[in-house]
mmCIF file of the N, C-alpha and C atoms, coordinates in Angstrom:
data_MODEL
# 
_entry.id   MODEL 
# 
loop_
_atom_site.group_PDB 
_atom_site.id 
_atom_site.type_symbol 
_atom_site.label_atom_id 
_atom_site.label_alt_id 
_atom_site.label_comp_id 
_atom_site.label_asym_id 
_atom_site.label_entity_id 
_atom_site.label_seq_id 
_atom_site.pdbx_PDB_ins_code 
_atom_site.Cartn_x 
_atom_site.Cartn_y 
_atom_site.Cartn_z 
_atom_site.occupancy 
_atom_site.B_iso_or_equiv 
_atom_site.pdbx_formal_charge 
_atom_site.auth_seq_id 
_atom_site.auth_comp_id 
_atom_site.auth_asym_id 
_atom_site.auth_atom_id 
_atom_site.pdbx_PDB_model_num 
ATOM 1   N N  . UNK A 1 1  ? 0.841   -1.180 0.000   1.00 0.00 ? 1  UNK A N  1 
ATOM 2   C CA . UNK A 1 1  ? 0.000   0.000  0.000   1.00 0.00 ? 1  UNK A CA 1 
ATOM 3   C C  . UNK A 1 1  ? 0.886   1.243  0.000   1.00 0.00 ? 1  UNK A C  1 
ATOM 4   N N  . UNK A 1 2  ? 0.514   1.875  -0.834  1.00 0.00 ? 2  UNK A N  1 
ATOM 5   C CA . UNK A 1 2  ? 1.104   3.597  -0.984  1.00 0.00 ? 2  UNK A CA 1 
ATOM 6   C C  . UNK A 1 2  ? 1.158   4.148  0.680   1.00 0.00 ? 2  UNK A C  1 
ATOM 7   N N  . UNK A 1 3  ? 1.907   4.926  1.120   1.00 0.00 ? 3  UNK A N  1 
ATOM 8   C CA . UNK A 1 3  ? 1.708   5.642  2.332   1.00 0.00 ? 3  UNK A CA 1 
ATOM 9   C C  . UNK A 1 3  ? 2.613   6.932  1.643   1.00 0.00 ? 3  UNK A C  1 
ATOM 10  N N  . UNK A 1 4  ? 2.301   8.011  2.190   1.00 0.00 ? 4  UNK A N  1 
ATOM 11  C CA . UNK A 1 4  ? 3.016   8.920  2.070   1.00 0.00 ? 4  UNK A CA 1 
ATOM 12  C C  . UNK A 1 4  ? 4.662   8.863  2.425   1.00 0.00 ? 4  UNK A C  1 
ATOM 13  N N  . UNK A 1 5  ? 4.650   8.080  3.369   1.00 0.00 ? 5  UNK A N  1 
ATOM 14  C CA . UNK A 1 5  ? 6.507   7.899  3.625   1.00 0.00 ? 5  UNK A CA 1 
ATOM 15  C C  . UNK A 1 5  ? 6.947   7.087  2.458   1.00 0.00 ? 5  UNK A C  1 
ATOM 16  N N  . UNK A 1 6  ? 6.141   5.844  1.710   1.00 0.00 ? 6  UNK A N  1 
ATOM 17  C CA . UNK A 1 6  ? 6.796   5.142  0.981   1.00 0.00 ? 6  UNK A CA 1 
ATOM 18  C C  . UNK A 1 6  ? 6.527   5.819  -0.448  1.00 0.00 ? 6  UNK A C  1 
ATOM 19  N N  . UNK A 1 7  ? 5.841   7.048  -0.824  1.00 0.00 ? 7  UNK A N  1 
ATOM 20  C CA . UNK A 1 7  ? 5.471   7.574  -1.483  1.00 0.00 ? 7  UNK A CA 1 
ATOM 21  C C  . UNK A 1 7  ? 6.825   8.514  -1.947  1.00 0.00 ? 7  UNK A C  1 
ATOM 22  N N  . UNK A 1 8  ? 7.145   8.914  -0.627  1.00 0.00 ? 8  UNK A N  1 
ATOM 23  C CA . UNK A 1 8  ? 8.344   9.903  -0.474  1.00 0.00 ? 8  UNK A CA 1 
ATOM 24  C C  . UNK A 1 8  ? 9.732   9.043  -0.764  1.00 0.00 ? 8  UNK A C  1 
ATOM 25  N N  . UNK A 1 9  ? 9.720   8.094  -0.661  1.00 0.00 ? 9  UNK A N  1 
ATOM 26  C CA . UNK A 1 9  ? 10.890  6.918  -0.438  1.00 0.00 ? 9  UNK A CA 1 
ATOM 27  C C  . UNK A 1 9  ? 10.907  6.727  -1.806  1.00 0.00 ? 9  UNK A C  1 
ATOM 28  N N  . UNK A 1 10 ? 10.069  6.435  -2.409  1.00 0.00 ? 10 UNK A N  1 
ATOM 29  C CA . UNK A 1 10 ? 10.047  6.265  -4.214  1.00 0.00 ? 10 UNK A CA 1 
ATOM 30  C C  . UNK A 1 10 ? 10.161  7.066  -5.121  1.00 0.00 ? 10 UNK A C  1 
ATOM 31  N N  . UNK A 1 11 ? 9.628   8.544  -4.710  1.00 0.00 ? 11 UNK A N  1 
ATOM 32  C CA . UNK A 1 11 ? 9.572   9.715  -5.823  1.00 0.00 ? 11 UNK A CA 1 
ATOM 33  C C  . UNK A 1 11 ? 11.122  9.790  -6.181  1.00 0.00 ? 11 UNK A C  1 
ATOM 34  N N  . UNK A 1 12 ? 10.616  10.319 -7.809  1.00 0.00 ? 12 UNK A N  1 
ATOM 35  C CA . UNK A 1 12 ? 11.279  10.417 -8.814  1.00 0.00 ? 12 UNK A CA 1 
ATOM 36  C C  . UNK A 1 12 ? 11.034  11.444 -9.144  1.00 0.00 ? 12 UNK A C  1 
ATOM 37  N N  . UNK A 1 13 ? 10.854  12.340 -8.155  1.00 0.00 ? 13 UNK A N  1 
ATOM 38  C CA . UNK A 1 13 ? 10.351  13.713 -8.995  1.00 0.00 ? 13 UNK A CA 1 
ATOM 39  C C  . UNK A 1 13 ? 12.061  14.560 -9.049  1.00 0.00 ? 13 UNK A C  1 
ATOM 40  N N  . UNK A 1 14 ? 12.799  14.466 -8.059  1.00 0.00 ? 14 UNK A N  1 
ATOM 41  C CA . UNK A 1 14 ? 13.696  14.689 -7.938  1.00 0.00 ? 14 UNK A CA 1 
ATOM 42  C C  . UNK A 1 14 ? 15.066  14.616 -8.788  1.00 0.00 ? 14 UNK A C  1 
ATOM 43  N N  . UNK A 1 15 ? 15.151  13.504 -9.947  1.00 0.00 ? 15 UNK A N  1 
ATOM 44  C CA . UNK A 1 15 ? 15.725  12.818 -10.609 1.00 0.00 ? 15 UNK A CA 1 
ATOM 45  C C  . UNK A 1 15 ? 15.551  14.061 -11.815 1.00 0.00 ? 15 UNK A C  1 
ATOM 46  N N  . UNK A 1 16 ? 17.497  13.946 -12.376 1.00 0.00 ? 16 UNK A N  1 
ATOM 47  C CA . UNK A 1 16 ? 17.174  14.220 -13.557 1.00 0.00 ? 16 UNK A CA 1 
ATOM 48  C C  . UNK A 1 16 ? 18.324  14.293 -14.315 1.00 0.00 ? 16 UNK A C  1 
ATOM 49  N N  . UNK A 1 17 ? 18.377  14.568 -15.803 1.00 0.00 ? 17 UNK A N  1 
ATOM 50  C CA . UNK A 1 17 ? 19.419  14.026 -16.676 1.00 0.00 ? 17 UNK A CA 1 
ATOM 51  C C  . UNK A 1 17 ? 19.642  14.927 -17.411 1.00 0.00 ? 17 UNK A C  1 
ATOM 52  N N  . UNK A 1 18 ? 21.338  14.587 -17.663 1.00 0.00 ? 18 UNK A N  1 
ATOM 53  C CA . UNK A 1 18 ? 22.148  15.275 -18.669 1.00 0.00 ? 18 UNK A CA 1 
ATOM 54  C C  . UNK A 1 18 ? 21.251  16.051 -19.866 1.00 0.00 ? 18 UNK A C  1 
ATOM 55  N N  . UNK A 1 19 ? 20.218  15.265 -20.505 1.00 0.00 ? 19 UNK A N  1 
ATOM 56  C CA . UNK A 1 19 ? 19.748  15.534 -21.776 1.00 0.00 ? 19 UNK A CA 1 
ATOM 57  C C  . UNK A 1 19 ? 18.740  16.651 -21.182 1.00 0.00 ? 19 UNK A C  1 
ATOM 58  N N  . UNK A 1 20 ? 17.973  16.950 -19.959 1.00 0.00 ? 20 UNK A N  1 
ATOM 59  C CA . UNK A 1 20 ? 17.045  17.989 -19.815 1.00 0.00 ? 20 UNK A CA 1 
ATOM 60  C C  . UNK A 1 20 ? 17.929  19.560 -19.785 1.00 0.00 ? 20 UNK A C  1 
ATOM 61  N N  . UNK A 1 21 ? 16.624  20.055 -20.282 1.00 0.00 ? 21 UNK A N  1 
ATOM 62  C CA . UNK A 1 21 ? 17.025  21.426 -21.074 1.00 0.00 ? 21 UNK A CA 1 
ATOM 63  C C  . UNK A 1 21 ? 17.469  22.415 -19.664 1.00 0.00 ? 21 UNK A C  1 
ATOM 64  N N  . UNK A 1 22 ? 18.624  23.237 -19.898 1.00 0.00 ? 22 UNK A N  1 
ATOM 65  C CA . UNK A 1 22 ? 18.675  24.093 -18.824 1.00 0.00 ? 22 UNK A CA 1 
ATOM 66  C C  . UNK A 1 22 ? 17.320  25.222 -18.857 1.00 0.00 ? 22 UNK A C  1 
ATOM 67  N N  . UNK A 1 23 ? 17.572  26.171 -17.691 1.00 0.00 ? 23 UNK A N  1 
ATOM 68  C CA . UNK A 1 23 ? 17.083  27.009 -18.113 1.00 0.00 ? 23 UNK A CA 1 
ATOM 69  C C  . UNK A 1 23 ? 17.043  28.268 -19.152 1.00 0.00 ? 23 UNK A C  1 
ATOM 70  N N  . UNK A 1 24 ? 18.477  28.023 -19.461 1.00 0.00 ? 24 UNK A N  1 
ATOM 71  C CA . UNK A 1 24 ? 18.836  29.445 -20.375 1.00 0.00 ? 24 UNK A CA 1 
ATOM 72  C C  . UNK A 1 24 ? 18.120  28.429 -21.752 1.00 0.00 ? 24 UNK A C  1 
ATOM 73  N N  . UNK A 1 25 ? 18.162  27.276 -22.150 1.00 0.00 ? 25 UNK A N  1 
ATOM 74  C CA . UNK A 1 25 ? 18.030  26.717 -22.858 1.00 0.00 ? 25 UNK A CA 1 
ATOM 75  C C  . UNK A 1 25 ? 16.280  26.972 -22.839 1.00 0.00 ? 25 UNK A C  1 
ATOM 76  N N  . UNK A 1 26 ? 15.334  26.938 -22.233 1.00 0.00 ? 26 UNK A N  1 
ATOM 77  C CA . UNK A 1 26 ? 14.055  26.674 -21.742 1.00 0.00 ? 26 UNK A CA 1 
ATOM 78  C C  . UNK A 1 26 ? 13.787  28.202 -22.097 1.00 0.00 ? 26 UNK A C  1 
ATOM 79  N N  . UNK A 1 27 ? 14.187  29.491 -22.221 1.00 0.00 ? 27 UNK A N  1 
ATOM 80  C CA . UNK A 1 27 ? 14.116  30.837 -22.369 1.00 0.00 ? 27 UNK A CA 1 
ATOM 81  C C  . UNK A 1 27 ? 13.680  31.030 -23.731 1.00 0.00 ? 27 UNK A C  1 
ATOM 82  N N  . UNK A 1 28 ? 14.903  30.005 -24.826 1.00 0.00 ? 28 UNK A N  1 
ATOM 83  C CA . UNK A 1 28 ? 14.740  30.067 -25.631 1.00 0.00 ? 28 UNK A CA 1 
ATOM 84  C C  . UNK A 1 28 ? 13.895  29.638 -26.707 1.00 0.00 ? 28 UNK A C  1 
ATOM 85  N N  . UNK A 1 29 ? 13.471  28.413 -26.035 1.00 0.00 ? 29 UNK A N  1 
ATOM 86  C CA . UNK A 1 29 ? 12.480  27.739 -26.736 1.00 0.00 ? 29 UNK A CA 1 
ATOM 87  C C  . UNK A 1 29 ? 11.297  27.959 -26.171 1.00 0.00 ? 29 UNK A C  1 
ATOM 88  N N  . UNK A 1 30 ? 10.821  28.234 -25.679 1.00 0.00 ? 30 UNK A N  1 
ATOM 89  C CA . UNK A 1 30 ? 9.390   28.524 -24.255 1.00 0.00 ? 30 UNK A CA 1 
ATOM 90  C C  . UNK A 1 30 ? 8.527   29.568 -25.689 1.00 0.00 ? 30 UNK A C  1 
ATOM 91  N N  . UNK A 1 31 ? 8.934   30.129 -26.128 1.00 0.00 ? 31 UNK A N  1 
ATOM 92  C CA . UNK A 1 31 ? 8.190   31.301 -27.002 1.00 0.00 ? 31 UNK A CA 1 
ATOM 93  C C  . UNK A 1 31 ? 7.518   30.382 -28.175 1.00 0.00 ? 31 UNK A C  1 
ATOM 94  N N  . UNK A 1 32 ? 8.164   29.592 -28.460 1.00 0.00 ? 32 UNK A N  1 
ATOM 95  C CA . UNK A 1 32 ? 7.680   29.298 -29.925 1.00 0.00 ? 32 UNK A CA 1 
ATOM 96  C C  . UNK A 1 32 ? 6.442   27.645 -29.136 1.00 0.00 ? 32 UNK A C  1 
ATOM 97  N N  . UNK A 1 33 ? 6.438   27.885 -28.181 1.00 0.00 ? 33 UNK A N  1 
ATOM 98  C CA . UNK A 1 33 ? 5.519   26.749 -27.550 1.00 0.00 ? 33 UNK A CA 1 
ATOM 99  C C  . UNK A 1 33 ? 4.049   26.946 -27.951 1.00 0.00 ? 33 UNK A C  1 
ATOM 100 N N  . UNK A 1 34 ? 3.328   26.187 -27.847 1.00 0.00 ? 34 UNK A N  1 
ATOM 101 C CA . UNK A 1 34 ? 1.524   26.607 -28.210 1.00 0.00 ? 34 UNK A CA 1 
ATOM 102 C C  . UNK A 1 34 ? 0.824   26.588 -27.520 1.00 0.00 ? 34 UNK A C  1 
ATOM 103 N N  . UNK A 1 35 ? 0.346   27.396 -27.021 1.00 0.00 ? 35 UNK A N  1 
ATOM 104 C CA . UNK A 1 35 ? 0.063   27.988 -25.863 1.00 0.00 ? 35 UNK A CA 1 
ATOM 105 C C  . UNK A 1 35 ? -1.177  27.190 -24.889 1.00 0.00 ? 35 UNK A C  1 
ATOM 106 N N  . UNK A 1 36 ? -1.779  26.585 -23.943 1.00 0.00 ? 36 UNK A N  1 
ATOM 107 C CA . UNK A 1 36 ? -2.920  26.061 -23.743 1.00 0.00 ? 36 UNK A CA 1 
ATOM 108 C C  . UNK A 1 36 ? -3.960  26.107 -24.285 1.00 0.00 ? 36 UNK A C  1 
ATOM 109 N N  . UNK A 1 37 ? -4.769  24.919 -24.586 1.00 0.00 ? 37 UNK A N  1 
ATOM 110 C CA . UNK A 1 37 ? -6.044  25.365 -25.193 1.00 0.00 ? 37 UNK A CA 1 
ATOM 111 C C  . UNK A 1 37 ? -7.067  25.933 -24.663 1.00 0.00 ? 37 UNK A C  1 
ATOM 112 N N  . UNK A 1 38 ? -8.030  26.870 -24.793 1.00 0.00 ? 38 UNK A N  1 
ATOM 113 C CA . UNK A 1 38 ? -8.783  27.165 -23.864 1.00 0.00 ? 38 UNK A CA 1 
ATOM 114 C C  . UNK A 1 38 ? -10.413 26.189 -23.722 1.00 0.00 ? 38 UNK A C  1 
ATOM 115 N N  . UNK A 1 39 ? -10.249 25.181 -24.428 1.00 0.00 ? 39 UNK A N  1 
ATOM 116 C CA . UNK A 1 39 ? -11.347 24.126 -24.291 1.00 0.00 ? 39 UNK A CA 1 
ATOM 117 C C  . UNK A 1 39 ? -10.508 22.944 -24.243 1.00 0.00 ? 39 UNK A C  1 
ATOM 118 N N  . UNK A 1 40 ? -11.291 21.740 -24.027 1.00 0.00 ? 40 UNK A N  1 
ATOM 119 C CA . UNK A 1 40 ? -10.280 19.970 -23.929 1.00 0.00 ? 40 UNK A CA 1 
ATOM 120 C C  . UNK A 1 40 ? -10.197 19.653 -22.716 1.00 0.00 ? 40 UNK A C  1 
ATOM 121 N N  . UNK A 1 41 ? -9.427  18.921 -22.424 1.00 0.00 ? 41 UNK A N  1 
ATOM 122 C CA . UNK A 1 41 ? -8.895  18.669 -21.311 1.00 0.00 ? 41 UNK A CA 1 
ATOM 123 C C  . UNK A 1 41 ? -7.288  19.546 -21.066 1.00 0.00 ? 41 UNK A C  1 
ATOM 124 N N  . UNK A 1 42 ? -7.176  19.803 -19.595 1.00 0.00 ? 42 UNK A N  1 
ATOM 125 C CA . UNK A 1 42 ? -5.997  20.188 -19.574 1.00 0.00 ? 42 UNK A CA 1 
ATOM 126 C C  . UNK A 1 42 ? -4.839  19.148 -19.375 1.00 0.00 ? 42 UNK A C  1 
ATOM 127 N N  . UNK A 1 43 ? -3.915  20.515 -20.103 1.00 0.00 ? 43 UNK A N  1 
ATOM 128 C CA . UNK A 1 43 ? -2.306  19.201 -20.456 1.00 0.00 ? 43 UNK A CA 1 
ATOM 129 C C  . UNK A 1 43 ? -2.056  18.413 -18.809 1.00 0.00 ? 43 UNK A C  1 
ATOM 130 N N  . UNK A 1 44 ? -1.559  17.305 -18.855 1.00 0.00 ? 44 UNK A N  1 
ATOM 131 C CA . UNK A 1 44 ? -1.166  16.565 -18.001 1.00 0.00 ? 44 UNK A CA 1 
ATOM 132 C C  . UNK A 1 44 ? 0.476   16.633 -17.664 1.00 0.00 ? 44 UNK A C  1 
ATOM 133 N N  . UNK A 1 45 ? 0.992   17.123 -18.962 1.00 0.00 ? 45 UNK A N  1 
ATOM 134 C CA . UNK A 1 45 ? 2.825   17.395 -19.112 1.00 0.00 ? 45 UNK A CA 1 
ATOM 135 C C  . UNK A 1 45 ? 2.949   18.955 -19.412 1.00 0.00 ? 45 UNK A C  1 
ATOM 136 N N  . UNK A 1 46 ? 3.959   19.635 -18.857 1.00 0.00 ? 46 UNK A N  1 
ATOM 137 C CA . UNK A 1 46 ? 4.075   20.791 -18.841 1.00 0.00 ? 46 UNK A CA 1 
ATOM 138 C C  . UNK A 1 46 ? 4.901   20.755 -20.315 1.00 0.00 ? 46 UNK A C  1 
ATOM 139 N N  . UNK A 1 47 ? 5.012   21.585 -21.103 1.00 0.00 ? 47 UNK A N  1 
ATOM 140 C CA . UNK A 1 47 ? 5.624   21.341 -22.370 1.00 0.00 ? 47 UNK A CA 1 
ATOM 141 C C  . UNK A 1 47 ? 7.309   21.384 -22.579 1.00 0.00 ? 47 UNK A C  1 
ATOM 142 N N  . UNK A 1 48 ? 7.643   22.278 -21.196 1.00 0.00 ? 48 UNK A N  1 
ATOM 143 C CA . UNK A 1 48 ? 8.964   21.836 -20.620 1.00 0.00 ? 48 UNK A CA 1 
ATOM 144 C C  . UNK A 1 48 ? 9.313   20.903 -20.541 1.00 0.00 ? 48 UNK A C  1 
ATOM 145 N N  . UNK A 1 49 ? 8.191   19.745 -19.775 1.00 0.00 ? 49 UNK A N  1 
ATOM 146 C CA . UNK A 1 49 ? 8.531   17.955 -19.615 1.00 0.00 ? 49 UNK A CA 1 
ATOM 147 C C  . UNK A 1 49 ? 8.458   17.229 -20.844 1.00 0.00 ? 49 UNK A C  1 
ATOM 148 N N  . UNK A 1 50 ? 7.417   17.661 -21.939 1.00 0.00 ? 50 UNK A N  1 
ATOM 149 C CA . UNK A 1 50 ? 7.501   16.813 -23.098 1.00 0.00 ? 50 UNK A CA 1 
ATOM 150 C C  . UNK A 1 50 ? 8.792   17.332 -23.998 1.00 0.00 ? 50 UNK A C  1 
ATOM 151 N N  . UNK A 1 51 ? 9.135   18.661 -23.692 1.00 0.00 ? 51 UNK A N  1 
ATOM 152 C CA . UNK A 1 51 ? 10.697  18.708 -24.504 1.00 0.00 ? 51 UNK A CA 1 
ATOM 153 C C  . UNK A 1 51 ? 11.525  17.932 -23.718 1.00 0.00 ? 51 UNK A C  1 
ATOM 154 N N  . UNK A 1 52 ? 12.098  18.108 -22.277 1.00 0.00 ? 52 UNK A N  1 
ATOM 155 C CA . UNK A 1 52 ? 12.354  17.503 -22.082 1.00 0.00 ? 52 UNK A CA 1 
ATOM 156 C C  . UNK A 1 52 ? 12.501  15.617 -22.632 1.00 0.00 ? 52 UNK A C  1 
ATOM 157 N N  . UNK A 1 53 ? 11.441  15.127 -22.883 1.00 0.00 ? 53 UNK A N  1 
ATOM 158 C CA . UNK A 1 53 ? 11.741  13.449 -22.455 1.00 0.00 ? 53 UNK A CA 1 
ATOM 159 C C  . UNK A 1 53 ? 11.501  13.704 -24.488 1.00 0.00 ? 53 UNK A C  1 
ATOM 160 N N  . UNK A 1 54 ? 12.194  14.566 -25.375 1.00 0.00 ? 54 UNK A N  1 
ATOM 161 C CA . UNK A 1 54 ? 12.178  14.563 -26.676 1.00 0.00 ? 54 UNK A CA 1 
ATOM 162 C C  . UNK A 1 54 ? 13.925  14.601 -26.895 1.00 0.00 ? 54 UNK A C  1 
ATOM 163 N N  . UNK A 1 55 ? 14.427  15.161 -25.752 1.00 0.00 ? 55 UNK A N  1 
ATOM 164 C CA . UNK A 1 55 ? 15.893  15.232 -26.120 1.00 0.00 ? 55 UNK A CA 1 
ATOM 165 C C  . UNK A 1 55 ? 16.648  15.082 -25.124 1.00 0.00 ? 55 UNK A C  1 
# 
């Protein structure tokens, strides 16, 4: 069973790799992004994270 301690013991939020974009890198590309839709469902990945796990 999930508990918050073993929740905390597992996260991966923390984790991260050579290939993710810095921020000066994230400055540059952030503009040409498309912007939320204002109907749908909302995004589940910030578009930072889907560049991210693209390069």
């Amino acid at each position: 069973m999930w508990t918050p301690a073993t929740r905390r013991q597992h996260s991966r939020d923390h984790l991260r790799y050579g290939s993710d974009l810095t921020d000066a890198e994230w400055e540059i590309i952030a503009p040409f992004m498309p912007p939320p839709a204002m109907t749908g469902r909302p995004r589940q990945w910030t578009m930072r994270e889907v560049m991210n796990a693209m390069f």
